[in-house]
SELOMAR-148393 format. One line per 2 residues: number of its first residue (from 1); their letters; for each residue y, z, x of N, C-alpha, C. Coordinates in Angstrom, 2 decimals, m for minus. Layout:
REM residues N
NUM = A = Y/Z/X/Y/Z/X/Y/Z/X | ...
This chain:
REM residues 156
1 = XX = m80.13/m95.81/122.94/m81.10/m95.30/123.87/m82.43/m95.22/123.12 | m83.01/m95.83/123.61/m84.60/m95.56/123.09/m85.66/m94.29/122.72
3 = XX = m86.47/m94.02/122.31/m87.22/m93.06/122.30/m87.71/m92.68/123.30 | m89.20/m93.74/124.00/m89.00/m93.71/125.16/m88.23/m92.66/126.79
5 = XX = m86.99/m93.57/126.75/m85.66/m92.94/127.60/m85.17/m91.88/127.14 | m85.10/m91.46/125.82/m84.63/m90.07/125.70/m85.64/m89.38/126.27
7 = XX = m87.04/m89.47/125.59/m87.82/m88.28/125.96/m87.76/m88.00/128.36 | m87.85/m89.53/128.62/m87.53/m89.16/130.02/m86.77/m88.20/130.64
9 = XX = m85.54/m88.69/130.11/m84.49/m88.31/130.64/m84.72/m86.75/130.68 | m85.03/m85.77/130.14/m85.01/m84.63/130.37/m86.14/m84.16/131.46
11 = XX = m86.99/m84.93/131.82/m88.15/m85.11/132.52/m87.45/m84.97/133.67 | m87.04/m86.35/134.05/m86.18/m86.69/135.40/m85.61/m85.91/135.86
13 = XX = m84.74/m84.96/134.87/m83.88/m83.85/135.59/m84.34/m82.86/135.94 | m85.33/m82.56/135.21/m86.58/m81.41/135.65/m87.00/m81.22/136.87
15 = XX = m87.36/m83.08/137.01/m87.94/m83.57/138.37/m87.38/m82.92/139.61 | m86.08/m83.78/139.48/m85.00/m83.45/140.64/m84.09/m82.30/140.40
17 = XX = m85.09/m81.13/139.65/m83.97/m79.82/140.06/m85.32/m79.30/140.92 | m86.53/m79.61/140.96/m87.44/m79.29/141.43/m87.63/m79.50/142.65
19 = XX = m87.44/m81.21/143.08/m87.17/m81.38/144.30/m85.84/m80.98/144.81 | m85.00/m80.82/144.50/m83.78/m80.06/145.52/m84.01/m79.44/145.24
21 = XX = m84.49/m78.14/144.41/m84.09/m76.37/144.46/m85.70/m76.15/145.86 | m86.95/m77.38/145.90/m87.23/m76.82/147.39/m87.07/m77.69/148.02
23 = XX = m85.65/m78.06/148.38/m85.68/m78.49/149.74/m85.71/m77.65/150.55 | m84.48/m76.59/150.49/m84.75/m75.15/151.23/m85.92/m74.33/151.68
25 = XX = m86.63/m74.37/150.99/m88.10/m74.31/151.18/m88.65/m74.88/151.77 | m88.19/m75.78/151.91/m89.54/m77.11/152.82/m88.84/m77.12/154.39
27 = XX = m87.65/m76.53/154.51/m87.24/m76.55/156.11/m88.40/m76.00/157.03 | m88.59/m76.22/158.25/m89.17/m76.04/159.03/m88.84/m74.63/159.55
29 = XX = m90.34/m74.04/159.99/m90.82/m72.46/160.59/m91.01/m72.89/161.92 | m90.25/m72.14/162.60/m90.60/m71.91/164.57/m91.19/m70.92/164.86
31 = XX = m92.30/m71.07/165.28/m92.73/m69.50/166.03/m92.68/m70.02/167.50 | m92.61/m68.46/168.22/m92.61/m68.57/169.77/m93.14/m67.29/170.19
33 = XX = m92.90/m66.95/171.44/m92.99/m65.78/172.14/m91.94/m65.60/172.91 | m91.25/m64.68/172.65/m89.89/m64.45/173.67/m90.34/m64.33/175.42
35 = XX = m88.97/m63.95/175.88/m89.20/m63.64/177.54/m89.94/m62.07/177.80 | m89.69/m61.38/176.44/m90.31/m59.91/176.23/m91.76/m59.56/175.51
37 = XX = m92.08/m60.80/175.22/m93.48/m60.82/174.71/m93.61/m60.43/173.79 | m92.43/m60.65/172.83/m92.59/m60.40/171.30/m92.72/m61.68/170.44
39 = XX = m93.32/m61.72/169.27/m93.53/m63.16/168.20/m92.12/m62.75/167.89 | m91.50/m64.29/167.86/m90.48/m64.30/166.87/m90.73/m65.90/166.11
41 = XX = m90.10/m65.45/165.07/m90.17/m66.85/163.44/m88.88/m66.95/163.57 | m88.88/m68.11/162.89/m87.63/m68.35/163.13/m86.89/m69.74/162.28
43 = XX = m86.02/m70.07/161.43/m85.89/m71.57/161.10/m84.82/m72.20/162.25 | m84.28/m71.41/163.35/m83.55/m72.22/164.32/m84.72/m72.49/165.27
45 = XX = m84.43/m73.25/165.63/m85.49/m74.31/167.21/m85.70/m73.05/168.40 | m85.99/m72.81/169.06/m85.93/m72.18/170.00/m85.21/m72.95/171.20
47 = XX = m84.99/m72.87/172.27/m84.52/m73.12/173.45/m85.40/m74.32/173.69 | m85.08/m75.50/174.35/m85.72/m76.42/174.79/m87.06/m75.99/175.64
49 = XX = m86.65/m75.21/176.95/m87.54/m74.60/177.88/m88.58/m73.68/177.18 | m88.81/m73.12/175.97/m89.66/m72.18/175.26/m90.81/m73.26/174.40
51 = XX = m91.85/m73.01/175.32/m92.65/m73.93/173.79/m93.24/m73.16/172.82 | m92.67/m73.64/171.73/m92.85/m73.18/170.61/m93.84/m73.82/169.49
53 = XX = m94.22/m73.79/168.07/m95.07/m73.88/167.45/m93.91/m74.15/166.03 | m94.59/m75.16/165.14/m93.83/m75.78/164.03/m94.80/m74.90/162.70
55 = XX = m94.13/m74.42/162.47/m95.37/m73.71/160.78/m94.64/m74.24/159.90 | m96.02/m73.97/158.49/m95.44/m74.74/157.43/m94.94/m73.68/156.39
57 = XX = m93.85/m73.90/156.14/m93.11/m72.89/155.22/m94.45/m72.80/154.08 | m94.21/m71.02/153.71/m94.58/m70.54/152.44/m94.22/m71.55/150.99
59 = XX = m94.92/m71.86/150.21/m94.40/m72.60/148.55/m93.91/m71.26/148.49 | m92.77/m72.02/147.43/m91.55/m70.87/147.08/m92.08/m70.19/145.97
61 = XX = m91.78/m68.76/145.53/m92.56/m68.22/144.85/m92.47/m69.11/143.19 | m93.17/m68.93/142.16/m93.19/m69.78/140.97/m92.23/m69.08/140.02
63 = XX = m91.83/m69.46/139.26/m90.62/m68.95/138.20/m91.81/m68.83/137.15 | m92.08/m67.76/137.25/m93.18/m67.14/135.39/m92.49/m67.86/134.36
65 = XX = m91.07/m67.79/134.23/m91.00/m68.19/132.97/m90.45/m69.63/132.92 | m90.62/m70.62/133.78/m90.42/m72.05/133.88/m90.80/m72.79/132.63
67 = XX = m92.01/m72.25/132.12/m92.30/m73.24/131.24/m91.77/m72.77/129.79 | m91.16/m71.11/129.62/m91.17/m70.74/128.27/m89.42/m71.21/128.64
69 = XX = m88.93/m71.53/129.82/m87.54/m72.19/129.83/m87.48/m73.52/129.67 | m88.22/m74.29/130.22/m88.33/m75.69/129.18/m88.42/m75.94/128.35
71 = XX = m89.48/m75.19/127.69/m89.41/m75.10/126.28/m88.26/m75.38/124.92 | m87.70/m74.04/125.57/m86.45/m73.69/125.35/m85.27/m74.38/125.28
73 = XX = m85.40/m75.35/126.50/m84.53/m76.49/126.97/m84.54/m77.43/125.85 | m85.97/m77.68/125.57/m86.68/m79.33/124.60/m86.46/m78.75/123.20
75 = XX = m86.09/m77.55/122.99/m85.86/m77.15/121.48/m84.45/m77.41/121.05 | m83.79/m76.95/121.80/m82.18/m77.10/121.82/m81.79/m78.29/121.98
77 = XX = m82.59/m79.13/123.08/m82.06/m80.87/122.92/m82.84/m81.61/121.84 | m83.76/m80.71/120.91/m84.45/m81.46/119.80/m83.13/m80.71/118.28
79 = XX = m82.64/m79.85/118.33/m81.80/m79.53/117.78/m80.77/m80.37/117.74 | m79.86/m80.34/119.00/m78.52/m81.53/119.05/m79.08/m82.75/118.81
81 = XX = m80.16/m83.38/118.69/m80.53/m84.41/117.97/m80.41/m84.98/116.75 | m81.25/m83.44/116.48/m81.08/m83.43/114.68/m79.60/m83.19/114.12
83 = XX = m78.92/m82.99/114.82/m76.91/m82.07/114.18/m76.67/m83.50/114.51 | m77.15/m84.66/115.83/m76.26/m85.51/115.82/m76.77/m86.46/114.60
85 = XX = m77.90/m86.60/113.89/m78.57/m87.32/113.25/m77.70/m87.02/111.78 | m77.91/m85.41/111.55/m77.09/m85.05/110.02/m75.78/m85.33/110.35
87 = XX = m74.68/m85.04/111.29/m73.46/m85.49/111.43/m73.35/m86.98/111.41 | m73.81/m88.01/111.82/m73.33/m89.42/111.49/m73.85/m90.03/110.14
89 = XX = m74.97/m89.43/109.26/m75.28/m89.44/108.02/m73.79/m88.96/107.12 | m74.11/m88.04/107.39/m72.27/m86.91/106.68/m71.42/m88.14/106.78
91 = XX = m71.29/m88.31/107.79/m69.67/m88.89/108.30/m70.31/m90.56/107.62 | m71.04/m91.39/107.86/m71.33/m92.39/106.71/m71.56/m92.47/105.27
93 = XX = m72.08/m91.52/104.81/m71.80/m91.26/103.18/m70.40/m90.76/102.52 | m69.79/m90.11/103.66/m68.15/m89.30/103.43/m66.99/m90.94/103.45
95 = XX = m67.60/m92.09/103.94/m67.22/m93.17/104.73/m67.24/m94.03/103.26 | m68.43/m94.25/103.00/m69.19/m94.44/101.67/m67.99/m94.42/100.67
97 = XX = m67.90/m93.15/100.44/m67.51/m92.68/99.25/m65.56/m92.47/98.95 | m64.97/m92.34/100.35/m64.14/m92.77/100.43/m63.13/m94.69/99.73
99 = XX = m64.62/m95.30/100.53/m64.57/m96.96/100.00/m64.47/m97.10/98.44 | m65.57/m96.15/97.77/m66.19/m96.64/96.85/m64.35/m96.08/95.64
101 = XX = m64.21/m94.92/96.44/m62.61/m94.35/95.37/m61.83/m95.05/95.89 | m61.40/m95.86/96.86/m60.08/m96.66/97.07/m60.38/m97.78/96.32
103 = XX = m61.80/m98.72/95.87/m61.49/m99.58/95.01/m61.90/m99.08/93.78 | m61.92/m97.93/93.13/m61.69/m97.26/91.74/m60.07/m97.19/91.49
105 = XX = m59.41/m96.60/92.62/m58.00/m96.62/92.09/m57.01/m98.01/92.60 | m57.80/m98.75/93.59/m57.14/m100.17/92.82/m57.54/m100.44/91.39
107 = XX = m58.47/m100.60/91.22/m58.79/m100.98/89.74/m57.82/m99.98/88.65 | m57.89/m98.88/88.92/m56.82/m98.27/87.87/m55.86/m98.39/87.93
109 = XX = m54.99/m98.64/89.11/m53.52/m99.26/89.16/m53.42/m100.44/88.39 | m54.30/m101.41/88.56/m54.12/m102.71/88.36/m53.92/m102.56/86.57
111 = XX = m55.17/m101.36/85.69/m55.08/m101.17/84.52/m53.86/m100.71/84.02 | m53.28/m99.81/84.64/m52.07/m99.16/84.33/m51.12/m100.51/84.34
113 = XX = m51.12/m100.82/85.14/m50.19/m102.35/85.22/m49.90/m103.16/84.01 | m50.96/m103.34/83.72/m51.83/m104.34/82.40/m51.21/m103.78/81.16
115 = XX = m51.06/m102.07/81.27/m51.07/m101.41/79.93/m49.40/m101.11/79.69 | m48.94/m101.29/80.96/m47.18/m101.42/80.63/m46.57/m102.51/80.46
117 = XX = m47.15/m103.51/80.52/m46.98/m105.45/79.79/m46.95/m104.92/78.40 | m45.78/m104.93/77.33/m45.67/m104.23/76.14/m46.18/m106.27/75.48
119 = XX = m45.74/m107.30/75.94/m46.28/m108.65/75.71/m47.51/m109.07/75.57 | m48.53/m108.04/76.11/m49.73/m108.29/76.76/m50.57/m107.64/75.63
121 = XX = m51.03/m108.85/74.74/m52.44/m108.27/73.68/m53.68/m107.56/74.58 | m54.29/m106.27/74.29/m55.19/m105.86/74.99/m56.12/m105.14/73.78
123 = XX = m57.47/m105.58/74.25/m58.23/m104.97/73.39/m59.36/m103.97/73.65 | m59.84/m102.96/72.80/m61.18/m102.11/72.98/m62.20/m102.43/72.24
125 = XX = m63.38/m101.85/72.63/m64.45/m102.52/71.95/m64.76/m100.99/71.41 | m64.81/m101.01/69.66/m64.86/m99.53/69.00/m65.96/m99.27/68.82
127 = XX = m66.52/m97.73/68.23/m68.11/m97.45/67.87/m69.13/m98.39/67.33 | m68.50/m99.34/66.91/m69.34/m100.14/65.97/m69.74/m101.81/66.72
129 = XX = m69.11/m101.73/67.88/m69.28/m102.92/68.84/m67.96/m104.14/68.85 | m67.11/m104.00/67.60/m66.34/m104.76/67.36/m65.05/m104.95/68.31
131 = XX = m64.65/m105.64/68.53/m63.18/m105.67/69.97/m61.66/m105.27/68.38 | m61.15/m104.47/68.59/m59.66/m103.80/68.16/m58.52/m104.12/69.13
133 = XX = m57.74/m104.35/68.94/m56.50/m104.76/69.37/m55.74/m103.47/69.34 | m55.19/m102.83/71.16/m55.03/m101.45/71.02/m53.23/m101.28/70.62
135 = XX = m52.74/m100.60/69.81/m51.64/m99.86/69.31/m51.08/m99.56/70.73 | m49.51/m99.46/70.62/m49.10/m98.28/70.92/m49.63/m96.63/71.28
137 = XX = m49.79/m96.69/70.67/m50.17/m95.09/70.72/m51.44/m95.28/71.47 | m52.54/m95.40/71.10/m53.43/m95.97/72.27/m53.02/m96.29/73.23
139 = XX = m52.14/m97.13/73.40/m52.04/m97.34/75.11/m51.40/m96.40/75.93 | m50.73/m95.81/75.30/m49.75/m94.54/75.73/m50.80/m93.29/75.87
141 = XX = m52.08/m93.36/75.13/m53.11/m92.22/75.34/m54.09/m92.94/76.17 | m54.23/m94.15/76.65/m55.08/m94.63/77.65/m54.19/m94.81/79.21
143 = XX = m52.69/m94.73/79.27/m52.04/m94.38/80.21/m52.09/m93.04/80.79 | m51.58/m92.27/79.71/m51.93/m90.72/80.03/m53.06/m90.65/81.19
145 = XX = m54.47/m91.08/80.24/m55.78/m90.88/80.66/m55.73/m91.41/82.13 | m54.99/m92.72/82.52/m55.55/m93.31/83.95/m54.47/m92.25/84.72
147 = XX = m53.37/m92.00/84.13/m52.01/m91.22/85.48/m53.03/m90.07/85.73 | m53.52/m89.65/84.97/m54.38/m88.12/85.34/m55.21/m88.43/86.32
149 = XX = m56.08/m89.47/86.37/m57.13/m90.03/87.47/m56.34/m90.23/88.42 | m55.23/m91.13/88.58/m54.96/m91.12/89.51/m54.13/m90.05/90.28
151 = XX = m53.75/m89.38/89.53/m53.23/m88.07/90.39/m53.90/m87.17/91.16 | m55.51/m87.13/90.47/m56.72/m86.41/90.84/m57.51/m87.17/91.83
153 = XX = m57.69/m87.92/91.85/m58.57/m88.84/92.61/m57.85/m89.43/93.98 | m56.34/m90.64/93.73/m55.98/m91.33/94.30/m54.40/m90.54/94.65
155 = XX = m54.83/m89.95/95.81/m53.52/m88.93/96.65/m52.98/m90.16/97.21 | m53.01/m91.42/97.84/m52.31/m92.23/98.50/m51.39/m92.74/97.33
């Protein structure tokens, strides 16, 4: 929906609570004179045989606080705007970040994999930049290290 059409749309309804709440209002006034020579008003017709007189209804009185209720209206639909704006942000970065840990703990499965191949030469690159060829014991303390991640991280 456009900018535009949003801002309408609350317009429109404004519109048409305006025109129906006076339709009632806008019905037609009968005056006459009875058979007793009294005025009577009236919104029913009088008798065919009575000629009567069409008046124009009173404007309905004004609602004082119409406009501090629109107001009111355009704050609250500028609010659910903003909650719907931060809620699909939330829910796309929560979306995000979900993605970004399901391919962290493929990747650590796949390592763990790698590190129980007892056949499988694997190496680290030590303080000094050089690649080492990891031990036993290293791999058994770089297993440790990934089961912990994945216990913490990767619940599936």
């Amino acid at each position: 929906m456009s900018l535009v059409s949003r801002r309408l749309v609350p317009i429109a309804c404004l519109a048409a609570a305006a025109i129906f709440g006076a339709a009632p209002a806008g019905a037609a006034l009968y005056k006459w004179t009875d058979a007793n020579g009294h005025i009577v008003y009236s919104d029913q017709p009088p008798p065919t045989s009575i000629k009567s007189e069409t008046l124009k209804a009173p404007p309905p009185p004004a609602n004082p606080n119409a406009t501090k209720e629109m107001a009111t209206r355009e704050l609250e639909y500028r609010q659910r705007q903003v909650q719907k704006a931060e809620s699909a942000a939330k829910a796309d970065k929560d979306a995000q970040a979900a993605k970004l840990n399901a391919e962290n703990c493929t990747i650590v499965k796949g390592q763990m994999t790698q590190l129980g191949e007892e056949n499988l030469v694997l190496y680290r690159v030590n303080e000094k930049g050089e690649r080492v060829a990891m031990d036993a014991a290293a791999r058994r303390a770089e297993r440790d290290r990934l089961g912990r991640y994945l216990r913490e991280k990767c619940v599936s």
